[in-house]
C-alpha positions as CSV (number, residue, x, y, z in Angstrom):
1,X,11.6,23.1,-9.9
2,X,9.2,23.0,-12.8
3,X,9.7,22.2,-16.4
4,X,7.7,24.5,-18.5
5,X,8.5,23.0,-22.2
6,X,10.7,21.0,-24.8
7,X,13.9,22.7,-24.9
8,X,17.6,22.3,-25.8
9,X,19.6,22.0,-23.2
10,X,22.9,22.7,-25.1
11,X,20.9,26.1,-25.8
12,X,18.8,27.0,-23.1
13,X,20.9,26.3,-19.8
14,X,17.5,27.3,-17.8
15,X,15.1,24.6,-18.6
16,X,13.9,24.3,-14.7
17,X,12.4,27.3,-12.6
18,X,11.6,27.2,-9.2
19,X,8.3,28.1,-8.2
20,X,5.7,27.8,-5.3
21,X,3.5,25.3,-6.1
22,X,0.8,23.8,-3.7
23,X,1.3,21.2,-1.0
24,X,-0.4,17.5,-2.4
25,X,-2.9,15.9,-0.5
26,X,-2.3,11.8,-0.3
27,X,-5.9,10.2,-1.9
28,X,-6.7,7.1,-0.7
29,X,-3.9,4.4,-0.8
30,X,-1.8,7.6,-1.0
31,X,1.1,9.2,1.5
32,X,2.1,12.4,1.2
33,X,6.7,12.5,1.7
34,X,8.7,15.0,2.4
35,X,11.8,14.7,0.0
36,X,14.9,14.6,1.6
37,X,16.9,14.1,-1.8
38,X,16.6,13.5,-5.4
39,X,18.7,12.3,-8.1
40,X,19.5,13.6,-11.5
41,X,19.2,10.8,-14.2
42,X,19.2,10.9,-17.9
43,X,15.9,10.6,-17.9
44,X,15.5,14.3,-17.0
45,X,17.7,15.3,-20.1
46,X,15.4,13.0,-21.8
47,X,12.6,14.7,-20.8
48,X,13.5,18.5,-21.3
49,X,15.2,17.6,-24.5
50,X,11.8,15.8,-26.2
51,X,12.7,12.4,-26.9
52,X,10.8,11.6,-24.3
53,X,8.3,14.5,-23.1
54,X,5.9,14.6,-20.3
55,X,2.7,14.0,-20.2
56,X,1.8,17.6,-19.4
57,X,3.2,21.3,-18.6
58,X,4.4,22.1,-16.3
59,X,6.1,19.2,-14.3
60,X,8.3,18.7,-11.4
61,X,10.6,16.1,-13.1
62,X,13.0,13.4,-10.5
63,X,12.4,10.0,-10.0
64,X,15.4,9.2,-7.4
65,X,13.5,10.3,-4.4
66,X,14.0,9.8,-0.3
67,X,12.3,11.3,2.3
68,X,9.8,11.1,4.8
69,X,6.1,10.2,5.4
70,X,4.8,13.0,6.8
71,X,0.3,12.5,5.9
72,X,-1.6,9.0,5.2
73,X,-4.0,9.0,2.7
74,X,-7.7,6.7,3.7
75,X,-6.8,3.0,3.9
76,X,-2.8,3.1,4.3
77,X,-2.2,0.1,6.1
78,X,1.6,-0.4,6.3
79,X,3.8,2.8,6.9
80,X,3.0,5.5,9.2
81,X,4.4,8.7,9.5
82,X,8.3,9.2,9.8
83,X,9.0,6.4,7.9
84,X,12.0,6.7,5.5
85,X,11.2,5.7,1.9
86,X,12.4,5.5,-1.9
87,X,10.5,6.4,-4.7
88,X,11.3,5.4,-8.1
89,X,10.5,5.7,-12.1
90,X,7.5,3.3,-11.5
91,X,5.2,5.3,-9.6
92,X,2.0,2.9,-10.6
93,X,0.4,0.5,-12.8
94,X,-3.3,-0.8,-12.8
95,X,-2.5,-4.1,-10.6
96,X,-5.6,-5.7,-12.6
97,X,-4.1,-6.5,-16.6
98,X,-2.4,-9.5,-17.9
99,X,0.9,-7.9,-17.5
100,X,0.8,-6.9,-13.8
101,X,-1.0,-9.9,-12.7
102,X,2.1,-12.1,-14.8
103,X,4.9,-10.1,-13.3
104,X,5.2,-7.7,-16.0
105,X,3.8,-4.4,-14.6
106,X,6.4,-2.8,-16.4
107,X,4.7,-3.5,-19.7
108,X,1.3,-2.1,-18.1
109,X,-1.0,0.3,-20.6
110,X,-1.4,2.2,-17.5
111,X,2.2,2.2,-16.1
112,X,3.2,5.8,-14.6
113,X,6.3,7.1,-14.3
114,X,7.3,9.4,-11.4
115,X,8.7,13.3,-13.1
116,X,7.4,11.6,-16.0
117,X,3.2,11.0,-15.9
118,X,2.7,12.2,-12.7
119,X,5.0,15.2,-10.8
120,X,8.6,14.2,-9.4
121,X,11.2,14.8,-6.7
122,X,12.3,18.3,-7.6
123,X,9.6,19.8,-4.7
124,X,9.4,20.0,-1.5
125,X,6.8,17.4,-1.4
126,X,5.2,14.6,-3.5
127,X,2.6,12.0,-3.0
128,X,3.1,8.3,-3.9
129,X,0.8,5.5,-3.6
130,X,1.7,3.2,-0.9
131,X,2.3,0.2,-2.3
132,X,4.8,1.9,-4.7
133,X,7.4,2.9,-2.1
134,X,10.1,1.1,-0.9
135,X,11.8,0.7,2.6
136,X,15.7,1.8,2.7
137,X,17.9,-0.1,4.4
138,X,19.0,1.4,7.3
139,X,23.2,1.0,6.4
140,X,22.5,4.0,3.5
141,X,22.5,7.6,4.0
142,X,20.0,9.6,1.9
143,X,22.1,10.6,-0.9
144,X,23.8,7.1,-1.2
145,X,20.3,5.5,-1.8
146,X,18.8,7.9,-4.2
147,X,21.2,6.7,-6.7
148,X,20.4,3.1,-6.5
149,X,16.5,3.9,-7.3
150,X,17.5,4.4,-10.5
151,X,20.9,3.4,-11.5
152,X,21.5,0.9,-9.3
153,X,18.4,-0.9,-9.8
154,X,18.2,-0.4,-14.0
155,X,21.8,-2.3,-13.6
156,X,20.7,-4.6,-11.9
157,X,17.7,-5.3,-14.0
158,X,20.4,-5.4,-17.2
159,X,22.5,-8.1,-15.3
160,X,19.5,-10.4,-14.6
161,X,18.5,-9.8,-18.1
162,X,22.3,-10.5,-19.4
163,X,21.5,-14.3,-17.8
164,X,25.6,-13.9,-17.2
165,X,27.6,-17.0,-15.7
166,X,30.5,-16.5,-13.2
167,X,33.2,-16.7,-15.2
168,X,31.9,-15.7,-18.3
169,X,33.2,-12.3,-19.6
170,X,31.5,-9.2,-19.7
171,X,31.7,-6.4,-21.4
172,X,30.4,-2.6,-20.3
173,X,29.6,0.5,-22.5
174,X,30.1,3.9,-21.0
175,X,31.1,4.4,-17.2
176,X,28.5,6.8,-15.5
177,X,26.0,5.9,-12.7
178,X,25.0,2.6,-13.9
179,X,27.9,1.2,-14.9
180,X,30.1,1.5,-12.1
181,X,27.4,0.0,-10.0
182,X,27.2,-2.6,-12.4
183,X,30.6,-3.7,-12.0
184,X,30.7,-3.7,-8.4
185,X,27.6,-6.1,-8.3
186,X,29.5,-8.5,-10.9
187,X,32.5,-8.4,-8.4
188,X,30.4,-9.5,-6.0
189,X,27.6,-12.4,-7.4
190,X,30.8,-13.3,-10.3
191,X,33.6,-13.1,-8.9
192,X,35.5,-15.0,-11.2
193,X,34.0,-13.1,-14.4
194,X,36.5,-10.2,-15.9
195,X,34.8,-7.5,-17.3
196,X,36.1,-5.3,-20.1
197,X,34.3,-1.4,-20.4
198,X,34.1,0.8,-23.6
199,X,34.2,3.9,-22.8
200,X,34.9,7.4,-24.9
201,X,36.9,9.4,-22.6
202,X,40.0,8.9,-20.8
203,X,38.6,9.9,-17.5
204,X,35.9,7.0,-17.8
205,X,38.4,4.5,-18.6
206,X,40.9,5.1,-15.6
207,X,37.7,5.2,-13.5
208,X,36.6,1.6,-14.8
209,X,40.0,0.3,-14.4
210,X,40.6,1.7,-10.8
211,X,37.0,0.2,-10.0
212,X,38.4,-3.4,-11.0
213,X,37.5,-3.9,-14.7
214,X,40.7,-5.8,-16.3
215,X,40.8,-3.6,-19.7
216,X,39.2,-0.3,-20.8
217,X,39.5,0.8,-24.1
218,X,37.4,3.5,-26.6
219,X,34.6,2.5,-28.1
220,X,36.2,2.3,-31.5
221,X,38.6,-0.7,-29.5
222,X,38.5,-4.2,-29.7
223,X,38.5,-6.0,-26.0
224,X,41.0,-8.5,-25.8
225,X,38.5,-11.6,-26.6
226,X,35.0,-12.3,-27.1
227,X,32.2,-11.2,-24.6
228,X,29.6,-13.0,-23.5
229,X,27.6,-10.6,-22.5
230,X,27.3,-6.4,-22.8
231,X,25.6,-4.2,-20.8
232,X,25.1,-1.0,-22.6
233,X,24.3,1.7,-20.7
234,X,25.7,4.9,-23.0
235,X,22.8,7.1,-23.6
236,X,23.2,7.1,-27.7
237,X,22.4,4.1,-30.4
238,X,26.1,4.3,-31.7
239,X,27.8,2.4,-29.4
240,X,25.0,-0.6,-30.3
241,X,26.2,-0.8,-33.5
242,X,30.1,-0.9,-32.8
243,X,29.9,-3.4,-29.9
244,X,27.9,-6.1,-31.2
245,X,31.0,-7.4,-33.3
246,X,32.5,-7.8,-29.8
247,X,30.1,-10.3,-28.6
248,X,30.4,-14.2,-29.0
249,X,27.8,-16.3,-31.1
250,X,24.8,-16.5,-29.1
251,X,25.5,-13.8,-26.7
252,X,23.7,-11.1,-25.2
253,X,23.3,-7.5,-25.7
254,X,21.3,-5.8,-22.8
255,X,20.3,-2.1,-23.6
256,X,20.5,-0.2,-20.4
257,X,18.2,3.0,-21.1
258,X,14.1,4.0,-21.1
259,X,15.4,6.0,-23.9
260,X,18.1,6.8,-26.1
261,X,19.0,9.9,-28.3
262,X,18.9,9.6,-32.1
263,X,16.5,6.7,-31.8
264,X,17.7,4.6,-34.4
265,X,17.7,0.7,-33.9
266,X,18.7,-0.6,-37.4
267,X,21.5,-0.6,-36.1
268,X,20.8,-4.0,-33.7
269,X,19.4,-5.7,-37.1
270,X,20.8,-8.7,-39.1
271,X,23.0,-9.9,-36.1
272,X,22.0,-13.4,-36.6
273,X,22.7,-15.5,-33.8
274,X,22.7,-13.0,-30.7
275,X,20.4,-11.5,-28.7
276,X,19.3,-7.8,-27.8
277,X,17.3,-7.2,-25.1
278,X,15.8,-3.8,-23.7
279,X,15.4,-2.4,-20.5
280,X,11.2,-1.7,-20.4
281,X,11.1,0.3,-17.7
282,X,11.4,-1.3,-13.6
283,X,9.3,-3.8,-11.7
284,X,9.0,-3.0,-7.8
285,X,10.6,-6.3,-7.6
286,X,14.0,-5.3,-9.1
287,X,14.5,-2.5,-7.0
288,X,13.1,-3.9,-4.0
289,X,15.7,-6.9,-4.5
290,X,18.4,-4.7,-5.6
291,X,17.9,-2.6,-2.3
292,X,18.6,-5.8,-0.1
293,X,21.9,-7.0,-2.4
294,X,23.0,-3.2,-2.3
295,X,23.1,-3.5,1.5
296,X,24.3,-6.5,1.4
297,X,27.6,-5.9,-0.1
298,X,27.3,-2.8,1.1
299,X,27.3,-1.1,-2.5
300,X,28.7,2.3,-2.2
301,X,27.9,5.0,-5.2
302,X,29.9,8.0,-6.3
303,X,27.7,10.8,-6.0
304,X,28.1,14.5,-5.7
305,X,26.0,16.8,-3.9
306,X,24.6,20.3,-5.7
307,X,21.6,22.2,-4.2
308,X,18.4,21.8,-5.6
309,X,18.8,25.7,-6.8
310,X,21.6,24.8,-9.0
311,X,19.7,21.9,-10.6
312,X,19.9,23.7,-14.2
313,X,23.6,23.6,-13.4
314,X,23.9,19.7,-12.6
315,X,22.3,18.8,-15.9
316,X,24.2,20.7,-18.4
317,X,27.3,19.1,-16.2
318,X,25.5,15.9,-16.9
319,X,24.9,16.2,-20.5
320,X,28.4,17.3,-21.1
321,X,30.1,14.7,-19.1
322,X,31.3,16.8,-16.4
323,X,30.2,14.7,-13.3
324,X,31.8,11.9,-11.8
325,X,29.2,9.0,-10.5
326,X,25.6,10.2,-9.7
327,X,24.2,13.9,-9.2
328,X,22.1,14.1,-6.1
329,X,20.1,17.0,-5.1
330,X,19.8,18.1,-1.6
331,X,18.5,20.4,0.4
332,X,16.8,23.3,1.3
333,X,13.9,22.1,-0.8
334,X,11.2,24.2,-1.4
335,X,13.3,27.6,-1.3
């Protein structure tokens, strides 16, 4: 599926078109995978929408990817063909700056994002540099570990970033992908902590409370005491400004999103004594650590299935708030 342009979603429900496009070939360092799956995130709405555009036209979009390794590039050293592997939003970064070699890759000039800087998972095929994939544990299916490429391992990234204490409570905005992976991870390393979710609709809020948060209220709410810690992961700047009240003195606000609509941060200004903190895109670290707690638990996401011909489809059902957990695209690929 290719994105030709900037468009409005809410206008054009078309944005994507399939078309034939030719097979990669893996470069050195490179291997060529055969997707199996591949999410729908935000991200894509980001993209097709403009507030955070391609690098070029036209682009296969997806960053939520499984599949196989079907070529090796020159000088692949550690996978070989059949292997199952992830593919996330990093796709690369220079391995030589001050960020990379600090642990900061994120923060790289040269950091690509897959669907993003380079073609995605909404084709048949896409190459990947080796060192830039990532083994899935064996105890997920396909379309339960797509999700947690994305999702699964932003949350996780906001949590570390949170610095939360078991016990401590915790508060979640919005209830889609992330969050409810979010809370099942607190459940797990803070078992003692309650967490309270802000949430706009009704269906998000019964979903949060039947998912083990001890209050859900709407975002114009106050929980019932003072947070430690939030974990925002609504796609829009308003709910930033509403929920800092909510937070104690010296707490922390973690901003769960690349990118948000309406781009407006005064809003996280004069808030003297707490802290804001953005999500700066992934390291391979948090998503390869993620993977390994995910199976751990065994963290389970809500996902539903559409075919990749009805991806158009799936994202206005994102955008409106018509899905429940993650979107996963499946196959016939290439059709």
């Amino acid at each position: 599926m290719l994105l030709d342009r900037v468009t409005d979603l809410s206008l054009n429900k078309n944005p994507l078109r399939l078309a034939e496009i030719p097979t990669p070939v893996p470069k050195a360092g490179e291997v060529l995978v055969r997707t199996s799956v591949c999410g729908i995130s935000d991200t894509e709405l980001d993209e097709i929408e403009g507030r955070l555009p391609p690098a070029f036209f036209p682009i296969v979009p997806g960053h939520q990817i499984v599949g196989e390794v079907v070529e090796l590039g020159p000088r692949v050293r550690a996978l070989k063909t059949g292997d199952r592997v992830g593919i996330a939003w990093i796709f690369s970064a220079c391995g030589r700056c001050d960020f990379c070699l600090n642990g900061h890759e994120n923060l790289c000039a040269a950091f690509q994002a897959t669907g993003q800087d380079v073609n995605g998972g909404y084709a048949e095929y896409i190459t990947v540099p080796e060192a830039f994939t990532f083994r899935i544990p064996p105890v997920f299916k396909d379309a339960e570990a797509a999700p947690l490429l994305c999702a699964g391992a932003l949350g996780y990234r906001s949590l570390r970033l949170s610095h939360l204490q078991n016990g401590q409570p915790l508060g979640l905005t919005g209830f889609g992908a992330a969050a409810h992976l979010v809370l099942n991870m607190v459940k797990y390393l803070f078992p003692s902590t309650r967490v309270y979710v802000l949430a706009n609709t009704e269906q998000e809020q019964r979903r949060a409370l039947e998912y083990g948060a001890v209050w859900a209220g709407n975002l114009r709410d106050t929980p019932p005491q003072k947070l430690d810690a939030i974990i925002d992961t609504a796609p829009f700047w308003k709910p930033v400004s509403k929920v800092l009240r909510h937070l104690n003195t010296g707490g922390q606000l973690v901003v769960n999103s690349i990118q948000k609509e309406n781009g407006q941060s005064q809003a996280m200004l004069s808030r003297p004594q707490k802290v804001v903190r953005h999500v700066a895109n992934l390291l391979r670290r948090d998503v390869q650590d993620f993977l390994q707690l995910a199976a751990t638990i065994p963290l389970r996401p809500d996902y539903e299935e559409y075919p990749l011909e009805s991806a158009n489809r799936a994202l206005l059902e994102l955008k409106t708030g018509q899905t429940k957990g993650a979107i996963v695209l499946v196959p016939p690929f290439g059709a």
